[in-house]
DORO-827632 format. One line per field, with one value per residue: residue number from 1; residue in one letter; chain; x, y, z of N, C-alpha, C, O in turn. Coordinates in nm, 4 decimals. Layout:
BEGIN
num	NUM_...;
residu	A_...;
chaine	A_...;
n.xx	X_...;
n.yy	Y_...;
n.zz	Z_...;
ca.xx	X_...;
ca.yy	Y_...;
ca.zz	Z_...;
c.xx	X_...;
c.yy	Y_...;
c.zz	Z_...;
o.xx	X_...;
o.yy	Y_...;
o.zz	Z_...;
This chain:
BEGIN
num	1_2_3_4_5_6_7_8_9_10_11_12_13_14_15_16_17_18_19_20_21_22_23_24_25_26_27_28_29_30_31_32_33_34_35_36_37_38_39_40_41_42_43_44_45_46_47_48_49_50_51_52_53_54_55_56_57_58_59_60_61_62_63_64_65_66_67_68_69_70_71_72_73_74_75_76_77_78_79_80_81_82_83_84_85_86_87_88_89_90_91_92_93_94_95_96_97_98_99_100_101_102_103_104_105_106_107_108_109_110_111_112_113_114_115_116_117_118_119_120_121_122_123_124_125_126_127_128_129_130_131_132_133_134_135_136_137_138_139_140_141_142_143_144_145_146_147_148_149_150_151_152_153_154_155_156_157;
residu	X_X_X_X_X_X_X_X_X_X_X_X_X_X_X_X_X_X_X_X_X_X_X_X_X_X_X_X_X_X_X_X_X_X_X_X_X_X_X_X_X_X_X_X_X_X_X_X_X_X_X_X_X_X_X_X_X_X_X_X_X_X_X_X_X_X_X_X_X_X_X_X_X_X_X_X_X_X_X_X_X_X_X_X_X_X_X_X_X_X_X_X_X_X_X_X_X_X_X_X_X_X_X_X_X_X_X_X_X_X_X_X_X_X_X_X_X_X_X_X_X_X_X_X_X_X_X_X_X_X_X_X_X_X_X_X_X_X_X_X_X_X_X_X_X_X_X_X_X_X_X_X_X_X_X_X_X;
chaine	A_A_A_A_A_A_A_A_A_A_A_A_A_A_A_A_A_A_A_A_A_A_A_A_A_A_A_A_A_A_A_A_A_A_A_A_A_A_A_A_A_A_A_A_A_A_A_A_A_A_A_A_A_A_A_A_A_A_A_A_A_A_A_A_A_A_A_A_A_A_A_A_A_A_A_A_A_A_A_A_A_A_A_A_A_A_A_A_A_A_A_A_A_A_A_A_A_A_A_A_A_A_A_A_A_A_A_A_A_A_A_A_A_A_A_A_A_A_A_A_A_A_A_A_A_A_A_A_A_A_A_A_A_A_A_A_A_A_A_A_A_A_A_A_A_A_A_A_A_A_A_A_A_A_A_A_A;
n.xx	-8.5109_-8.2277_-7.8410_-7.6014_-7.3188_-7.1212_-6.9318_-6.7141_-6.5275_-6.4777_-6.3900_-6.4949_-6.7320_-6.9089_-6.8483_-6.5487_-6.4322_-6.6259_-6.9223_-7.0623_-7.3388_-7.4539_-7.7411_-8.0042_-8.2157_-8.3575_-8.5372_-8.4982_-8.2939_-8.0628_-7.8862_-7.5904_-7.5272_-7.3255_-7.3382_-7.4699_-7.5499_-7.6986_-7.9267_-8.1529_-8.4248_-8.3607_-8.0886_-7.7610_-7.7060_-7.8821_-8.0576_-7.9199_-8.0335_-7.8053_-7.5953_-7.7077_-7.6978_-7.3792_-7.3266_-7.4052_-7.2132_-7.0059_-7.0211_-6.9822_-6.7476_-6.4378_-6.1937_-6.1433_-6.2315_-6.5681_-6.6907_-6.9884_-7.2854_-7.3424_-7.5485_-7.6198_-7.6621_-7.7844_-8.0993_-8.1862_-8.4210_-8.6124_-8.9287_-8.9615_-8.6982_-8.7765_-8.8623_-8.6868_-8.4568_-8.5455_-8.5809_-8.3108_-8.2141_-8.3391_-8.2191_-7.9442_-7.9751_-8.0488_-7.8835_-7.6030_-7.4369_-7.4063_-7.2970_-7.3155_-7.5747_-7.5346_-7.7292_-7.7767_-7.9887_-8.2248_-8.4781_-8.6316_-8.6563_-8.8792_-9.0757_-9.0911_-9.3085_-9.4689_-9.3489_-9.0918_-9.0683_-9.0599_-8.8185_-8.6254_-8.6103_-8.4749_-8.2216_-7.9205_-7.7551_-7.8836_-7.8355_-8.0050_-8.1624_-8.1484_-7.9003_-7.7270_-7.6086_-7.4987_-7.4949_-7.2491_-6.9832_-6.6527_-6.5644_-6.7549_-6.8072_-6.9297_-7.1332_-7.2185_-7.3457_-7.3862_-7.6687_-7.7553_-7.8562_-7.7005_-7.8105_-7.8439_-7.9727_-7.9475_-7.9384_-7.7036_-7.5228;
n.yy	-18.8981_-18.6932_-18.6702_-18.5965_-18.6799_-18.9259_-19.1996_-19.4500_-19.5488_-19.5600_-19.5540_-19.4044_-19.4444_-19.6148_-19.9466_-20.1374_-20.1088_-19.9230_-19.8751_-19.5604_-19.3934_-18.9875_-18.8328_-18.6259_-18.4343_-18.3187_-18.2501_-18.2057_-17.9660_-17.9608_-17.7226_-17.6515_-17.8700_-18.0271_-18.1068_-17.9053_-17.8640_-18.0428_-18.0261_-17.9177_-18.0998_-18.1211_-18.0737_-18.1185_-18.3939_-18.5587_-18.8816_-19.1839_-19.5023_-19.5928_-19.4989_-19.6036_-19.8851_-19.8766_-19.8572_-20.1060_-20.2598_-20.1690_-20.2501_-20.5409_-20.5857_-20.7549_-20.6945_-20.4550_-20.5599_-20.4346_-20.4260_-20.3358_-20.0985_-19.7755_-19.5222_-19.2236_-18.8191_-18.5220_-18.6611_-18.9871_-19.1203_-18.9394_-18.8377_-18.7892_-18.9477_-19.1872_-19.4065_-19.4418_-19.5287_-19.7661_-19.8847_-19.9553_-20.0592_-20.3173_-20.4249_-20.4203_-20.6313_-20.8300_-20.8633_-20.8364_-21.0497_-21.1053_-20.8515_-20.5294_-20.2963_-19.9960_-19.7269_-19.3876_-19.1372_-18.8323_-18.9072_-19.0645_-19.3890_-19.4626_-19.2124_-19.3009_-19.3248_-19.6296_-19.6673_-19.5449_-19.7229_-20.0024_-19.9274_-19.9423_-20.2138_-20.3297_-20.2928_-20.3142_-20.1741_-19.8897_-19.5348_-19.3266_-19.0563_-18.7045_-18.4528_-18.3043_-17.9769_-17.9581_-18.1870_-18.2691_-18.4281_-18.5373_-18.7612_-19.0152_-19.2925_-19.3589_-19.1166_-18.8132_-18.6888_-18.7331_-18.7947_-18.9641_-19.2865_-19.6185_-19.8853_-20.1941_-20.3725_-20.6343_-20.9442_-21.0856_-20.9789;
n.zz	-1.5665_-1.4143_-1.4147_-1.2065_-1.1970_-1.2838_-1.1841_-1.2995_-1.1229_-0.8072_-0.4927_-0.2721_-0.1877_0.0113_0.0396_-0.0669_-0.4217_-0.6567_-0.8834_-0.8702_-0.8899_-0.8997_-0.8930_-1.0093_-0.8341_-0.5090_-0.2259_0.0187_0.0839_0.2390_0.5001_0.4324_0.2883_0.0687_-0.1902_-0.3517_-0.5809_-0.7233_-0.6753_-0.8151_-1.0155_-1.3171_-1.3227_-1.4434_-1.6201_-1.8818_-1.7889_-1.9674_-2.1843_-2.2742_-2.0980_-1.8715_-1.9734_-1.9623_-1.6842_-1.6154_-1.7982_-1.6485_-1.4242_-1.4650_-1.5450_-1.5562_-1.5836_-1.3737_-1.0731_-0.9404_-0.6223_-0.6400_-0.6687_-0.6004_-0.5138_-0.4695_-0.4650_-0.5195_-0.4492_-0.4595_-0.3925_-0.4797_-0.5610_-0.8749_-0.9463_-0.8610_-1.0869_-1.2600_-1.1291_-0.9697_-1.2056_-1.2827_-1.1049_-1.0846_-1.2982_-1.2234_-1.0060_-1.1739_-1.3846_-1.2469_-1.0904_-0.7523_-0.7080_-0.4744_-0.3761_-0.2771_-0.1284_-0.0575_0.1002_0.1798_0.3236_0.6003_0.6714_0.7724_0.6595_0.4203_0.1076_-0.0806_-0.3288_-0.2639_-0.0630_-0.2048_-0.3349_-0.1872_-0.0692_-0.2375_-0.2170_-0.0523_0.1198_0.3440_0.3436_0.5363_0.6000_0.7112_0.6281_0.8795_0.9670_1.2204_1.3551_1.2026_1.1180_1.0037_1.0872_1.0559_0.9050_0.5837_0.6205_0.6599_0.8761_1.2429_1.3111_1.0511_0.9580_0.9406_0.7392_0.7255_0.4776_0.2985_0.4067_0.3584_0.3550;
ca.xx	-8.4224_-8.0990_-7.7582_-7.4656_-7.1933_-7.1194_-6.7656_-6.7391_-6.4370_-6.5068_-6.3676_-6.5287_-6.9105_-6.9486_-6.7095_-6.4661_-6.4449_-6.7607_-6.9395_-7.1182_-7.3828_-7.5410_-7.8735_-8.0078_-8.3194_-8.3604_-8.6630_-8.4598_-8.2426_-7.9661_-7.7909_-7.4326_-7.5206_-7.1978_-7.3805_-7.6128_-7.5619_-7.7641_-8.1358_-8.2539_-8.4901_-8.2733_-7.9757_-7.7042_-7.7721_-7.9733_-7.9907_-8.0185_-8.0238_-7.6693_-7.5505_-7.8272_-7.6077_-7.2340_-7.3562_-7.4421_-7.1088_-6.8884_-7.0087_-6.9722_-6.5994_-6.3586_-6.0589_-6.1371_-6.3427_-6.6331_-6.7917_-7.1301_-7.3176_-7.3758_-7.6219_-7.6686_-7.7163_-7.9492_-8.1927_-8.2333_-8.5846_-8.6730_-9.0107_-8.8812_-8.6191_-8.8029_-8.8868_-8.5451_-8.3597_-8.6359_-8.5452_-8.1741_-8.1842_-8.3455_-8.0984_-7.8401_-7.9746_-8.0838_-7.7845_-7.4048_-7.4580_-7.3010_-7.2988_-7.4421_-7.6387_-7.5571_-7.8245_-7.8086_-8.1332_-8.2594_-8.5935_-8.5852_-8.7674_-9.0486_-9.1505_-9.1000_-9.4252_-9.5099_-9.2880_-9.0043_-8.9884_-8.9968_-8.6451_-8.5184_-8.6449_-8.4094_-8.1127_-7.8185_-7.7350_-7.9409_-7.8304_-8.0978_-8.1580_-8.1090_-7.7620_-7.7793_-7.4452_-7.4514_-7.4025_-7.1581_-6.8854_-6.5743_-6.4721_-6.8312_-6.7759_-7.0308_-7.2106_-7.1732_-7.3679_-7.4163_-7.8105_-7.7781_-7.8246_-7.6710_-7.8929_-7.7448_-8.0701_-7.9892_-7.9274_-7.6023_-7.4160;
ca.yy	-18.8695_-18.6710_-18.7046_-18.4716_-18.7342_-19.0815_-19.2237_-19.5759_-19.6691_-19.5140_-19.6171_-19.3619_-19.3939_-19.7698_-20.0330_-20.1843_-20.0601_-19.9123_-19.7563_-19.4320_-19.2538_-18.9017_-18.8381_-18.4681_-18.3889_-18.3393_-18.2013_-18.1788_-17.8237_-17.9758_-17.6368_-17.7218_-17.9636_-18.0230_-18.1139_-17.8166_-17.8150_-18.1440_-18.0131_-17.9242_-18.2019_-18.1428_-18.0630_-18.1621_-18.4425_-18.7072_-19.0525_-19.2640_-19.6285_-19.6184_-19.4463_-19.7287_-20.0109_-19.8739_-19.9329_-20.2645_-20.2894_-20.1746_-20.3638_-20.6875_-20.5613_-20.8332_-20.6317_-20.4059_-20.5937_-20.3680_-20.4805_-20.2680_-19.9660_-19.6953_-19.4311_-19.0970_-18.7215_-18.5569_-18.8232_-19.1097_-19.2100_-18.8391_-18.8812_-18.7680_-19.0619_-19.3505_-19.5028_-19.5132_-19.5936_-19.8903_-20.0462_-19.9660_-20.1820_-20.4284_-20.4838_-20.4716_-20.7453_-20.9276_-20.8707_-20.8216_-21.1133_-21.1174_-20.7077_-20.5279_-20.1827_-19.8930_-19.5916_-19.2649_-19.0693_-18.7896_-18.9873_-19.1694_-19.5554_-19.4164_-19.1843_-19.3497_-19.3826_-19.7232_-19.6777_-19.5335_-19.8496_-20.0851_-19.9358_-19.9990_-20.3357_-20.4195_-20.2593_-20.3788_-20.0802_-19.7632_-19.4725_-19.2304_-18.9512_-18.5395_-18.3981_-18.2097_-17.9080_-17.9325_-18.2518_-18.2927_-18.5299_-18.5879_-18.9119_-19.0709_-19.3709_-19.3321_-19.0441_-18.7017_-18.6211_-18.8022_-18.8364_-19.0643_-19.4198_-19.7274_-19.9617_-20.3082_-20.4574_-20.7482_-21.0517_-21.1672_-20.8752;
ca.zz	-1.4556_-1.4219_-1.3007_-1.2352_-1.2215_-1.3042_-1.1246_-1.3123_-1.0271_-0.7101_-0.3627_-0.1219_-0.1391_-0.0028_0.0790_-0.1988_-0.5592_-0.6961_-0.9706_-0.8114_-1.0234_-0.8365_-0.9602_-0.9727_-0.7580_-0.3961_-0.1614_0.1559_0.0898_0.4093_0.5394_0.4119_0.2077_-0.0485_-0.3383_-0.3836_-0.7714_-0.7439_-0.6075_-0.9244_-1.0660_-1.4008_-1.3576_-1.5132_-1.7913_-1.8589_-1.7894_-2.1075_-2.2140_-2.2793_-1.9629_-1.8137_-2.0081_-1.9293_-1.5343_-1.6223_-1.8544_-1.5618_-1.2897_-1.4965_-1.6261_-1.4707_-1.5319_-1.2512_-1.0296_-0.8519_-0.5402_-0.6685_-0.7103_-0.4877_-0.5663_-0.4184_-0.4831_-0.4977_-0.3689_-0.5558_-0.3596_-0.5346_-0.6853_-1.0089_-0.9688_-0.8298_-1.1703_-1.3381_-1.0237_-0.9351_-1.3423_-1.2949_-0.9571_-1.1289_-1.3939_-1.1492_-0.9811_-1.2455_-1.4463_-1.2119_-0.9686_-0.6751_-0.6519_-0.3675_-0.4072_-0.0881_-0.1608_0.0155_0.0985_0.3043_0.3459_0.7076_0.6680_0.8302_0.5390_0.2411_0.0438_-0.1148_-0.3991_-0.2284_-0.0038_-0.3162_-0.3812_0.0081_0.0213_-0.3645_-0.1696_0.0215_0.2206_0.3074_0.4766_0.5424_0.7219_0.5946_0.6520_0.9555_0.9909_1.3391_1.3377_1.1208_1.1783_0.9145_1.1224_1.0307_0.8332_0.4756_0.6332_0.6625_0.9760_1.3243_1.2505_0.9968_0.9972_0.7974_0.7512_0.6763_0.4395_0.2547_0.5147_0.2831_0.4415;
c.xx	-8.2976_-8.0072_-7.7310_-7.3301_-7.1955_-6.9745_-6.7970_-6.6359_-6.4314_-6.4996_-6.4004_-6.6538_-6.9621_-6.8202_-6.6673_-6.4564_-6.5717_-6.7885_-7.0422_-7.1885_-7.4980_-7.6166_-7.8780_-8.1685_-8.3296_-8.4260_-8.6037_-8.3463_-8.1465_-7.8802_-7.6803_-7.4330_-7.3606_-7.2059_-7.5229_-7.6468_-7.6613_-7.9158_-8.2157_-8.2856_-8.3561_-8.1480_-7.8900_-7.7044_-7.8625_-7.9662_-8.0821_-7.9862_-7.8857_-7.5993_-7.5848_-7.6823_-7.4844_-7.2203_-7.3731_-7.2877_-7.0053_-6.8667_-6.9849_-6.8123_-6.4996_-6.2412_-5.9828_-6.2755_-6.4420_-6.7059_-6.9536_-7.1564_-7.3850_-7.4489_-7.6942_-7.6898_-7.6695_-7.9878_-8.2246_-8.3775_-8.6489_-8.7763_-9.0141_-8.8136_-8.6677_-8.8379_-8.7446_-8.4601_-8.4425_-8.5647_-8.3749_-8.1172_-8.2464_-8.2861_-7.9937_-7.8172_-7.9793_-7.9250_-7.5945_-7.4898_-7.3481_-7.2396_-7.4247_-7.4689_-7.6230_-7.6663_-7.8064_-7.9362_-8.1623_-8.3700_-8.5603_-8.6571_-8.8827_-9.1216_-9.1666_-9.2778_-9.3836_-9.4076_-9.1057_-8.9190_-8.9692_-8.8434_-8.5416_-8.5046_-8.5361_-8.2903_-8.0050_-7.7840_-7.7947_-7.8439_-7.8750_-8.0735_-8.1342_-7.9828_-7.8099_-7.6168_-7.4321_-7.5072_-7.2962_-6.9936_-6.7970_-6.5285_-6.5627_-6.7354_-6.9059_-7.1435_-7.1780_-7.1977_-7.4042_-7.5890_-7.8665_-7.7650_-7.7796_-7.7331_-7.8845_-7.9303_-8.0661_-7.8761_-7.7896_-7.5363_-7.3953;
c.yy	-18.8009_-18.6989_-18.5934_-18.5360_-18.9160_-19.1462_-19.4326_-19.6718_-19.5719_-19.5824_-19.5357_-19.3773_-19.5830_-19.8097_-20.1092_-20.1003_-20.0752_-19.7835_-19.6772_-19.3472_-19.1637_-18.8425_-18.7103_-18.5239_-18.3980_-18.2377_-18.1232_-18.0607_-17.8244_-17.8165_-17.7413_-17.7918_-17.9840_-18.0253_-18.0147_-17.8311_-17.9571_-18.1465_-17.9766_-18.0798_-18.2430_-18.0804_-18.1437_-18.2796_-18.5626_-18.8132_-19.1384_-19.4113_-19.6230_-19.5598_-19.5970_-19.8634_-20.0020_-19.9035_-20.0113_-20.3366_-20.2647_-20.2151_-20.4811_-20.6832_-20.6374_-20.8057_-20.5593_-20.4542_-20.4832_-20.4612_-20.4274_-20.1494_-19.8862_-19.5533_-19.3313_-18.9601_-18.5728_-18.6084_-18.9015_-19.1104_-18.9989_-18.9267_-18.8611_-18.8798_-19.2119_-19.4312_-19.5677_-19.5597_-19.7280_-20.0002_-20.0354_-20.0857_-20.3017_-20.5104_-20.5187_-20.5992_-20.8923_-20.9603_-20.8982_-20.9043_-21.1176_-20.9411_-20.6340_-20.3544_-20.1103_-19.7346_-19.4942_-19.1568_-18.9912_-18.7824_-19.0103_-19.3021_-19.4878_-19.3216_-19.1838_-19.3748_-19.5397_-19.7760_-19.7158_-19.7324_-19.9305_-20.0872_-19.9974_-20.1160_-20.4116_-20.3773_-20.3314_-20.3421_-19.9738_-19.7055_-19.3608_-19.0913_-18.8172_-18.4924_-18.2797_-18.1473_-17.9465_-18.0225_-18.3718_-18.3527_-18.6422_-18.7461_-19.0325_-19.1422_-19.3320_-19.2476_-18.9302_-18.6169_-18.7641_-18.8998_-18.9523_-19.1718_-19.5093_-19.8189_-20.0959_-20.3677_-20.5621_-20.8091_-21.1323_-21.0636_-20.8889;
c.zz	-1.5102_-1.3234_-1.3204_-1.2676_-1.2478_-1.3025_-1.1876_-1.2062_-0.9330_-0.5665_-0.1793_-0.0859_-0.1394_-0.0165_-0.0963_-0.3307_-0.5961_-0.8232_-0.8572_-0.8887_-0.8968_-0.8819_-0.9218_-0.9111_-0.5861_-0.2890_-0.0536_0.1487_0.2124_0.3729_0.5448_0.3634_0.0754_-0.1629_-0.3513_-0.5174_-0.8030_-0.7161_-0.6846_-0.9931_-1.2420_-1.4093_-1.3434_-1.6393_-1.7929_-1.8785_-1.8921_-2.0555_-2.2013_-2.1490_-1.8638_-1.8198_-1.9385_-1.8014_-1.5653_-1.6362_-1.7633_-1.4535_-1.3432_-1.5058_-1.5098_-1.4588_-1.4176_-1.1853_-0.9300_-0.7843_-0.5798_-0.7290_-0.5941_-0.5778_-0.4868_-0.5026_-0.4906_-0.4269_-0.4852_-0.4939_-0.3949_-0.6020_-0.8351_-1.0694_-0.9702_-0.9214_-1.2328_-1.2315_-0.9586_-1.0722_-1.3266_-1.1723_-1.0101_-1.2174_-1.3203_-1.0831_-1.0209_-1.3376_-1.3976_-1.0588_-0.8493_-0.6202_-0.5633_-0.4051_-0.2811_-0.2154_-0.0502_-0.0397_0.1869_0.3733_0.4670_0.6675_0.6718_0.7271_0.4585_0.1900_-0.0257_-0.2069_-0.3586_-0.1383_-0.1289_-0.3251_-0.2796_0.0364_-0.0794_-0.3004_-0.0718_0.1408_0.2379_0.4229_0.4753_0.6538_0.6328_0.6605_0.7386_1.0405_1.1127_1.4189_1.3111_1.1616_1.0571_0.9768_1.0866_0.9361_0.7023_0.5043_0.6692_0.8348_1.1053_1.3467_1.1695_1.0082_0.8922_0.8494_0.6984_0.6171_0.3962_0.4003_0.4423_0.3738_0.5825;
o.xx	-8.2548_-8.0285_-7.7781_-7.2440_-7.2829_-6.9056_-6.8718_-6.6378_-6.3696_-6.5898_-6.3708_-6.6975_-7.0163_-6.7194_-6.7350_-6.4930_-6.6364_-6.7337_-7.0927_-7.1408_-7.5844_-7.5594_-7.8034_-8.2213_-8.3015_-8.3591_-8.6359_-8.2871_-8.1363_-7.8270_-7.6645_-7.3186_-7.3432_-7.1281_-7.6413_-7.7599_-7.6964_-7.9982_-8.3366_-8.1970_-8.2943_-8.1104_-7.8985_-7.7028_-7.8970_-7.8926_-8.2019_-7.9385_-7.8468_-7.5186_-7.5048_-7.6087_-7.4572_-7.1213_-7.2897_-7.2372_-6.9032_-6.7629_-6.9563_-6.7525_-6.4849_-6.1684_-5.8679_-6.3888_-6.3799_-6.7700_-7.0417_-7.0874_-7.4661_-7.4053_-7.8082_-7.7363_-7.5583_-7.9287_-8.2840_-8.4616_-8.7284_-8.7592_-9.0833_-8.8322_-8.6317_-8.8566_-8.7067_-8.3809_-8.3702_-8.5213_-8.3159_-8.0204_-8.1923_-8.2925_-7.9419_-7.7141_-7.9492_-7.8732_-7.5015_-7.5602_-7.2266_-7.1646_-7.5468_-7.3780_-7.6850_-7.6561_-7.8274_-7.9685_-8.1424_-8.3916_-8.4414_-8.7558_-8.9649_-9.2386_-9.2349_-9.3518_-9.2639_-9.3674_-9.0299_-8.8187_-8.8526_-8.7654_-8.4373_-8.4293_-8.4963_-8.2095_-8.0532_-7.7749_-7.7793_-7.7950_-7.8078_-7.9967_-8.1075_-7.9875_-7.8896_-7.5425_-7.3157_-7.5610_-7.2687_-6.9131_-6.8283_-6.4663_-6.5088_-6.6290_-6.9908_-7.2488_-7.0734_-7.1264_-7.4409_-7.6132_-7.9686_-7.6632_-7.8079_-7.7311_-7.9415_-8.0090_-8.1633_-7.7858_-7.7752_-7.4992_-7.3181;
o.yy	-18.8286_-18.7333_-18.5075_-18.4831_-18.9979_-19.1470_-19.5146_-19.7942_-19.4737_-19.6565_-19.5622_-19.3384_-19.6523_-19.7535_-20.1235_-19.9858_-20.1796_-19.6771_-19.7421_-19.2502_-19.2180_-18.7535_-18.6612_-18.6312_-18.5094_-18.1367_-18.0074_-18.0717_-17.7249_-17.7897_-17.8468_-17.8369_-17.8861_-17.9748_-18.0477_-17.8126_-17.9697_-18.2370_-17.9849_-18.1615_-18.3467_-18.0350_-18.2356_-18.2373_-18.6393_-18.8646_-19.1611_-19.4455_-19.6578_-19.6465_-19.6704_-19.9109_-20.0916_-19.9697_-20.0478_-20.4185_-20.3308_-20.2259_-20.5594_-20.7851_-20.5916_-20.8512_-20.5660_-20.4169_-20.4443_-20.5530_-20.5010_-20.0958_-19.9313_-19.5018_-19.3479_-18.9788_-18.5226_-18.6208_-18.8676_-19.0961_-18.9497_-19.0301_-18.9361_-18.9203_-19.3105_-19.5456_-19.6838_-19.6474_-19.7944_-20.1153_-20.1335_-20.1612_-20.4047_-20.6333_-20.6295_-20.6664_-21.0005_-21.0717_-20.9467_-20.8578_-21.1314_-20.9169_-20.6499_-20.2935_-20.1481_-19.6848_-19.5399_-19.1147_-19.0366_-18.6981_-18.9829_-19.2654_-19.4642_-19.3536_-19.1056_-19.4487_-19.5680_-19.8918_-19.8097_-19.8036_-19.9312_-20.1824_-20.0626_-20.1581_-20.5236_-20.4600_-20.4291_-20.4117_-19.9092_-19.7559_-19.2735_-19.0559_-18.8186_-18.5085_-18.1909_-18.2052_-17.9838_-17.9923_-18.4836_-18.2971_-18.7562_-18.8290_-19.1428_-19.0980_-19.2579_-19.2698_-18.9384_-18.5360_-18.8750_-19.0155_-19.0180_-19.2038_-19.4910_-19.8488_-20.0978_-20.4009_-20.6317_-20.7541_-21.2492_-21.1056_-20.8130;
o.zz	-1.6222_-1.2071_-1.3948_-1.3379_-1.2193_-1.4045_-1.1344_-1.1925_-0.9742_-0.5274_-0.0628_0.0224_-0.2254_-0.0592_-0.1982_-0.3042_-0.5877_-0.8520_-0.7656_-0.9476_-0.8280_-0.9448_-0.8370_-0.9403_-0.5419_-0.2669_-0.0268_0.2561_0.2841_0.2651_0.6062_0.3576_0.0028_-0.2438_-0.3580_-0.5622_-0.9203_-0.7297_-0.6630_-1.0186_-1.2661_-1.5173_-1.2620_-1.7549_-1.7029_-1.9627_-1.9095_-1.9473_-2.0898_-2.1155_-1.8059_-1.7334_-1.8586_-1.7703_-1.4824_-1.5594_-1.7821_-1.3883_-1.2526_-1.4711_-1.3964_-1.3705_-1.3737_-1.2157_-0.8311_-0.8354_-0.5354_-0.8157_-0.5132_-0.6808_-0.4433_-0.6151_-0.4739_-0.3196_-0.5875_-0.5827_-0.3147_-0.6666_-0.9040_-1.1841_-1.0345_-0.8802_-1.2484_-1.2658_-0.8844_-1.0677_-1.3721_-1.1632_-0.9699_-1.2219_-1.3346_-1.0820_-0.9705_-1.3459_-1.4621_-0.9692_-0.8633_-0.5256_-0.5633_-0.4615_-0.1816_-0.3275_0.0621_-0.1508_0.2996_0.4603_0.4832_0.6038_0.5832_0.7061_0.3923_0.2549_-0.0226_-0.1958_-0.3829_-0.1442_-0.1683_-0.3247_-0.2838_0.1241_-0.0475_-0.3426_-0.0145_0.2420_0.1343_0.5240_0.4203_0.7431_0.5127_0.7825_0.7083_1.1196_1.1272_1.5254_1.3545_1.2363_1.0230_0.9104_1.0778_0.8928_0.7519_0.4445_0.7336_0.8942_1.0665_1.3810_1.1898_1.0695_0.7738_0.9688_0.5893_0.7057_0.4260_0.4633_0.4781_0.4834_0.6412;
């Protein structure tokens, strides 16, 4: 897998203080999209073990507490992505208790393959849907366009 960015204290993508890593690949080509530089499968760099760990290491970090990890794009539920973003959610969970996972995707529920759901069902928050210009709506709360939905998954929230 690749990313393009990796924000270890991030307060716009998901509620509270969060790390934020945006993965490169993405099927859905949204007119107006913001992150175009992200639809290649590889671009920008790649995600190692140690990248892997420092998410682990900065959601645990009690100096600045993060509520989680939020992980968009690209598309994370890219088939490209869905392996390293399936073991990175499992560390998370297994490892920074008490943190919750928001994913952005331009999947809807309804067409995730088999895999894809796996990732939806380890999640906290989804909010699906493909960015659609027109319409587009800056007053949205964690979404860009009216289309999309947030999807409150785990039952702690």
């Amino acid at each position: 897998m690749f990313y393009s960015a990796y924000h270890s204290i991030d307060v716009v993508n998901g509620e509270g203080t969060r790390c934020t890593l945006f993965v490169s690949g993405c099927n859905h080509a949204c007119k107006g999209c913001y992150n175009q530089s992200t639809w290649r499968v590889d671009a920008g760099y790649q995600f190692t073990q140690q990248l892997e760990d420092k998410i682990i290491a900065d959601l645990n970090d009690t100096r600045i507490r993060r509520r989680g990890l939020s992980l968009s794009g690209g598309d994370p539920l890219h088939p490209a992505n869905v392996s390293a973003v399936l073991q990175l959610i499992h560390r998370v969970k297994k490892e920074c208790i008490g943190k919750d996972i928001w994913l952005w995707t331009g999947y809807q529920m309804d067409e995730l393959s088999v895999e894809q759901a796996a990732i939806v069902a380890l999640v906290d928050v989804l909010i699906d849907g493909k960015f659609e210009q027109a319409l587009a709506d800056p007053s949205l709360k964690w979404r860009g366009s009216a289309n999309q939905i947030i999807h409150t998954i785990s039952k702690s929230l």
